[in-house]
C-alpha positions in Angstrom: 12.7 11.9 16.3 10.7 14.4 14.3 7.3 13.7 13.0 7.2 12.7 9.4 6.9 15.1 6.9 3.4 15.6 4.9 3.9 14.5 1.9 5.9 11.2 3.5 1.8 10.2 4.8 0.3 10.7 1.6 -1.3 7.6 0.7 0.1 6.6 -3.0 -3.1 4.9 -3.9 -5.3 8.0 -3.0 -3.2 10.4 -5.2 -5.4 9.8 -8.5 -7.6 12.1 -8.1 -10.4 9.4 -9.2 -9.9 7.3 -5.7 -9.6 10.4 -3.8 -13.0 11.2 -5.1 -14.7 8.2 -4.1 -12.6 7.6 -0.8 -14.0 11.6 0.4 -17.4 10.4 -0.5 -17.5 7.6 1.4 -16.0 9.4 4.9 -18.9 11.8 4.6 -21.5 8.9 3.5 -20.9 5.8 5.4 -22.2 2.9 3.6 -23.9 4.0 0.3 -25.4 2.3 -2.5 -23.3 1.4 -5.5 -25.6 4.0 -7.5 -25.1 6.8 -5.1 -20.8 6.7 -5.4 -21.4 6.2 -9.2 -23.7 9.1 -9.1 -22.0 11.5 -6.7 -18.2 11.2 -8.4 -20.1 10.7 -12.0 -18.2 7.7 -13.1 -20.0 5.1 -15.4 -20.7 1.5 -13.9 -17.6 -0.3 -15.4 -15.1 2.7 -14.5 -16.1 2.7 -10.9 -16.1 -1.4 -10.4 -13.0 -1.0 -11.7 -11.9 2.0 -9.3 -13.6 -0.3 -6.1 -12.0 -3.0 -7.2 -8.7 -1.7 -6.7 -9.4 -0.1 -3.2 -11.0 -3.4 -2.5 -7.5 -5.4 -3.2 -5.9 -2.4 -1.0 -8.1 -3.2 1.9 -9.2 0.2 1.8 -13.1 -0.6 0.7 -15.5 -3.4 1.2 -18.7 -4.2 -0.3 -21.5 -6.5 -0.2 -24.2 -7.4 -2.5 -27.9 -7.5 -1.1 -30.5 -9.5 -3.3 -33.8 -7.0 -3.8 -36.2 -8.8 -6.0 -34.6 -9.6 -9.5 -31.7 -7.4 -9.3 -29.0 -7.2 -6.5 -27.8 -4.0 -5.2 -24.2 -3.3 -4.1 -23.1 -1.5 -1.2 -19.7 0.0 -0.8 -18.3 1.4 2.5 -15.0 2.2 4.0 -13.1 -0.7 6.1 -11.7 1.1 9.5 -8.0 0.8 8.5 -9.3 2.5 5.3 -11.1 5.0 7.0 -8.0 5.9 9.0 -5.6 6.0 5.8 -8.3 8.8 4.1 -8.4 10.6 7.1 -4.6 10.6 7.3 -4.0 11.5 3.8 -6.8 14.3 3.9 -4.8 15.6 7.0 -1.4 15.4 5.2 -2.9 17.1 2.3 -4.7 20.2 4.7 -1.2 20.1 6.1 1.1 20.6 2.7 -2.0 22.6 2.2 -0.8 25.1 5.1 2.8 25.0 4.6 3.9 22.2 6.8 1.8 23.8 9.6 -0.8 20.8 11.3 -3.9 22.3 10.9 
């Protein structure tokens, strides 16, 4: 049986362009601060809670809140089955990209 096509991989929840964004940054990042993703994709705070929150209910991202002082910082990283559906729809994406050709 023939591999699936490209755009058959593409993960439906990483084709807004939004989640993309902040999926890509976390590959390269690895666990980041909250401020870091909101910074780096230049979302305000409510628009990217709302963003993670979704991803989280996908089982694509986790976080986890770590008191410091007063305030508590959040921390956002991929889980490993969400690591491995970026990476797969990155590669289907470089593959459409190509023509159909794998990279």
């Amino acid at each position: 049986m023939p591999d699936p096509t490209p755009d058959t991989r593409l993960v439906p929840l990483l084709l807004d362009p939004t989640r993309l964004r902040i999926s890509a940054t976390l590959v390269a990042a690895g666990e980041v601060e909250f401020g870091f993703v909101r910074d780096r994709v230049g979302l305000s705070d409510s628009a990217l809670s709302k963003q993670l929150k979704v991803l989280t209910t996908a089982g694509i991202v986790e976080s986890r809140r770590e008191p410091t002082g007063a305030a508590r910082r959040s921390w956002v990283r991929l889980t490993t089955d969400g690591r491995a559906q970026v990476s797969a729809h990155i590669l289907a994406l470089r593959e459409i990209a190509a023509g159909g050709e794998r990279p």
